[in-house]
N, C-alpha and C positions, 0 to 999 in steps of 0.2 A: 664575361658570363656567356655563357654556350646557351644556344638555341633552341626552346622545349621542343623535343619528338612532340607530335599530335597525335600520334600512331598509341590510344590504349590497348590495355588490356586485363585481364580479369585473372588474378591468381587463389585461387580455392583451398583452403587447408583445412583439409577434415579428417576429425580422428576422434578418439575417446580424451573424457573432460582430463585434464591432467599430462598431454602425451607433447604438449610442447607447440604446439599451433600456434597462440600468440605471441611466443617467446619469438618465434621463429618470424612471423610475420614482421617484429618491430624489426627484426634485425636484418631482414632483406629491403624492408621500406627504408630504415636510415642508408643502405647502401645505394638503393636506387634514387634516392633523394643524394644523397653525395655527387654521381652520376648527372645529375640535373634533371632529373624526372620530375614530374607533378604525381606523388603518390597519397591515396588515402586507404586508412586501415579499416576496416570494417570488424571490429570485434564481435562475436557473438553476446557475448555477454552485453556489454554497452548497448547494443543495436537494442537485445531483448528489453532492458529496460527503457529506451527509451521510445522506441518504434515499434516494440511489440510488449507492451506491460501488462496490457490484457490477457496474455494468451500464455494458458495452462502447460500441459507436456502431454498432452496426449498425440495422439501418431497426428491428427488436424491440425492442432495447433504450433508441432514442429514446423509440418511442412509450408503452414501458411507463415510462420517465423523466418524457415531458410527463404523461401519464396520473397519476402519482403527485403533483405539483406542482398539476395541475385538481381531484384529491380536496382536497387542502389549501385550496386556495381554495376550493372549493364546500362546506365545512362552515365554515370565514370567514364566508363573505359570506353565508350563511343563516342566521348568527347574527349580525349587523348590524356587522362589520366591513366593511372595504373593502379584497380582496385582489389586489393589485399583484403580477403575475405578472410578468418579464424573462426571457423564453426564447426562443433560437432556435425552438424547434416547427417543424420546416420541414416535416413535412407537414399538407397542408391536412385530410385527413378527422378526423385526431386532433384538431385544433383544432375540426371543426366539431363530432366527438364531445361532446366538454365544452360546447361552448355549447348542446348540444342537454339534458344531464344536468346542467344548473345549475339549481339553484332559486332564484337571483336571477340579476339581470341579468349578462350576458357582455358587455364591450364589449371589441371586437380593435385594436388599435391597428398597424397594419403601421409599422415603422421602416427607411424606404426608406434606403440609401445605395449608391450605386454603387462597384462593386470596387476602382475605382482611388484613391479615396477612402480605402478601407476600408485599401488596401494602404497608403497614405501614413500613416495613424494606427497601424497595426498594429506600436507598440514592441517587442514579441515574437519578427516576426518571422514568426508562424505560416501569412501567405498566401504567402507566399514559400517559406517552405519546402514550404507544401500543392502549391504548383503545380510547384515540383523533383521531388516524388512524395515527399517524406520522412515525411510525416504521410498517412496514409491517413484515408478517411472524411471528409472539411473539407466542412464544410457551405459550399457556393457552390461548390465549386471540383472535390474525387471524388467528392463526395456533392449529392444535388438539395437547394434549399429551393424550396417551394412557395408564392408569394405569396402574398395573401388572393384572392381574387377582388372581394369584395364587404364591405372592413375599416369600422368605424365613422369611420377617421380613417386618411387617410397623413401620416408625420411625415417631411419631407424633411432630414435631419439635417445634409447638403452643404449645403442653400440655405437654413437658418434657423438661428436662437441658441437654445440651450437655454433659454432665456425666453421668444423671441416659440412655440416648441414647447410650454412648458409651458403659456402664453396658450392658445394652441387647445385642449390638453386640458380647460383649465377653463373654455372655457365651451363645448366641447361638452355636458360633463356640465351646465352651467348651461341649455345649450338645452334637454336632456331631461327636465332638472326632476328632476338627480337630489340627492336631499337630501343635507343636510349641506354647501352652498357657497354662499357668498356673498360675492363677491366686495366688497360693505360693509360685510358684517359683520368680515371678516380685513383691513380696513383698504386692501384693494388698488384 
């Protein structure tokens, strides 16, 4: 058994609900767990229910949401996990917040997918009903999301496979030299 890195870090994927954020997330956690990392996922949705169930969708209650979710990773990833965040965060200064008050690295991962896309995977239903008016608050749709301006990584989730996407995560992090990856040590 190989030696935990102590070295965390904090991975951010934020996009519109539907665009592949937590898909992507599980599938870079399982590879950095193959690797021998200590990783946890941090879902939005999860997180919302159980850490923030109080709290509505007004532009307050996102940010004091995303804000709760960036505490969690940034005591993670300062004690050498590597915490995998999945959240809409649609606005940009709260995201720049937390990467400014991390004590390990923040890498933001924008997960692009275009609406018509989004509409066509959306089983639920929910952009359809957001654009009827029946759901108030939809991020992308009554409500803003605020792209990255300047993300470590755009993941086009229309124009690639959950594989050759999870490829670029991993050797971003290989380019950065962030520990714990090795693409021969995990046999890949």
């Amino acid at each position: 058994m190989r030696m935990q890195d102590r070295s965390g870090y904090t991975i951010w994927f934020t996009g519109l609900s539907g665009a592949g954020k937590t898909t992507l997330a599980m599938g870079l956690g399982a590879a950095l767990i193959e690797s021998g990392r200590r990783v946890e996922i941090l879902d939005g949705d999860e997180v919302r229910q159980n850490l923030s169930a109080g709290l509505g969708f007004s532009k307050a209650d996102r940010d004091a949401n995303v804000r709760r979710i960036g505490f969690v990773a940034r005591l993670l990833s300062r004690n050498g996990v590597v915490a995998i965040a999945a959240a809409i965060s649609p606005y940009r200064a709260i995201r720049e917040e937390l990467r400014q008050t991390h004590d390990a690295p923040f890498i933001e991962i924008f997960v692009d997918c275009p609406l018509d896309e989004l509409m066509r995977r959306d089983t639920k239903g929910l952009y359809a009903k957001a654009i009827r008016g029946e759901i108030e608050h939809f991020t992308g749709v009554s409500d803003p999301y605020e792209p990255p301006t300047a993300p470590d990584l755009i993941i086009h989730t229309a124009r690639e496979s959950t594989t050759q996407s999870i490829a670029r995560l991993l050797k971003l992090l290989e380019d950065r030299q962030m520990t714990g990856y090795s693409p021969l040590a995990s046999g890949r």
